[in-house]
C-alpha positions as CSV (number, residue, x, y, z in Angstrom):
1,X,21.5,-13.3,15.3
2,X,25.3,-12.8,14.8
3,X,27.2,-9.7,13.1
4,X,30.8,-11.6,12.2
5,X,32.3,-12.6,15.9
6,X,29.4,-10.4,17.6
7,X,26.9,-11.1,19.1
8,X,23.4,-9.1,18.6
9,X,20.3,-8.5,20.2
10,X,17.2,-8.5,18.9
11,X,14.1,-7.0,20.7
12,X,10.7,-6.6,19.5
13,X,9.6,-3.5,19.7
14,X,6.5,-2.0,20.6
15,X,4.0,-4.5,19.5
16,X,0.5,-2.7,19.6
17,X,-2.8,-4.3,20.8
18,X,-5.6,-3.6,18.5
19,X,-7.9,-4.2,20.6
20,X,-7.3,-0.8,23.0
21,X,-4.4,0.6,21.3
22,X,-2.1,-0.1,24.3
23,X,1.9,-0.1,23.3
24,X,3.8,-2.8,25.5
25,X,7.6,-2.6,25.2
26,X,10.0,-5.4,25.5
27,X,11.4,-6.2,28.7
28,X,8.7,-7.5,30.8
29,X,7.1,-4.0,31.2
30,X,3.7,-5.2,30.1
31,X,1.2,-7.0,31.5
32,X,-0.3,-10.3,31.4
33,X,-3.3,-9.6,29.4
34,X,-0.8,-7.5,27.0
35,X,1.1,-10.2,26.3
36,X,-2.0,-12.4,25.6
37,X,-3.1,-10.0,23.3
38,X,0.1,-9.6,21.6
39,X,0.6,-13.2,21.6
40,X,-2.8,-13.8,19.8
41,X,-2.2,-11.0,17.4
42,X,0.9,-12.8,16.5
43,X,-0.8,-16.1,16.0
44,X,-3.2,-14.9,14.1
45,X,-1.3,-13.0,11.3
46,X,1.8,-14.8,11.8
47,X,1.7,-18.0,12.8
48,X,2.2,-20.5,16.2
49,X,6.0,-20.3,16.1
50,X,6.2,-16.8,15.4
51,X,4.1,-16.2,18.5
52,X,6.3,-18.4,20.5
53,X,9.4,-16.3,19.7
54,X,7.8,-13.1,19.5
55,X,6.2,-13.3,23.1
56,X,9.4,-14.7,24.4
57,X,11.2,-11.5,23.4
58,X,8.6,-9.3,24.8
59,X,8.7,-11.2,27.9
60,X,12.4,-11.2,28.6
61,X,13.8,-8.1,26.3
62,X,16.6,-7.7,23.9
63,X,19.0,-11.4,23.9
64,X,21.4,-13.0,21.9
65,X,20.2,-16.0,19.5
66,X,21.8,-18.3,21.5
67,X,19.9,-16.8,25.1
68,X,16.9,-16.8,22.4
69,X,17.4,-20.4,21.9
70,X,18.0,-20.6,25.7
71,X,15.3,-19.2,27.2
72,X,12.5,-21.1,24.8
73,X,14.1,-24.5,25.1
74,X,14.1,-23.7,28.9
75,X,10.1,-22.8,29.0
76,X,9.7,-26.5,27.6
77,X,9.4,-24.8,23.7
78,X,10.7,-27.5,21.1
79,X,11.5,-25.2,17.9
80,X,14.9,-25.9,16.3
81,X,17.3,-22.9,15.8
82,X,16.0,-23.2,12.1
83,X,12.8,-22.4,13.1
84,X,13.6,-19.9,15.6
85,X,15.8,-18.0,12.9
86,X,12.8,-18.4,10.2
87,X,10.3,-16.9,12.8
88,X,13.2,-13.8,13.8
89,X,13.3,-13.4,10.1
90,X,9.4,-13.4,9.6
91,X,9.7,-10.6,12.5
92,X,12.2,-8.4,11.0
93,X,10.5,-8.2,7.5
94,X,7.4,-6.8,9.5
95,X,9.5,-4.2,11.4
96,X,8.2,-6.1,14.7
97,X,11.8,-6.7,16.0
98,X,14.9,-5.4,15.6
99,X,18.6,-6.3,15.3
100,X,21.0,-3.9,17.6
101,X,24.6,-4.5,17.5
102,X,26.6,-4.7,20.4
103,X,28.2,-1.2,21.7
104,X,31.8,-0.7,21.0
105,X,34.0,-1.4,23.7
């Protein structure tokens, strides 16, 4: 997502796994059966796309919309930027990711 010229980062943020009540924060700081769980709790309330977006932030952290689009379209992913900006959007109206602007030089 942009803020005028800016770029932003958007992170998800402490998806928790139902299953065991583990946290996993962005950033590749979970592991591989974390993300599967969060990935399959995404699926399941929110839809395939929204899972494809939302694991991709928790694997690789806070990023631009442009890295966003990046990152998926480099993992073989095949989502538009329209449906990469409807799942972010899906995301943010269920206070699962964030926006952060960038720090003041």
């Amino acid at each position: 997502a942009t803020l005028g010229r800016r770029a932003s980062s958007c992170s998800v943020a402490g998806v928790r796994a139902h299953a065991r009540g583990d946290t996993m924060e962005s950033g590749g700081s979970g592991s591989s059966l974390s993300l599967k769980v969060a990935g399959q709790i995404l699926r399941s309330d929110l839809g395939e796309l929204v899972e494809t977006v939302g694991v991709h932030l928790l694997e690789h952290g806070p990023c631009t919309l442009i890295q966003l689009a990046s990152g998926l379209e480099s993992t073989g992913s095949t989502l538009t930027a329209t449906q990469i900006r409807a799942s972010l959007l899906v995301l943010f109206q269920h206070n699962i990711a964030s926006v952060a602007a960038p720090a003041a030089p």
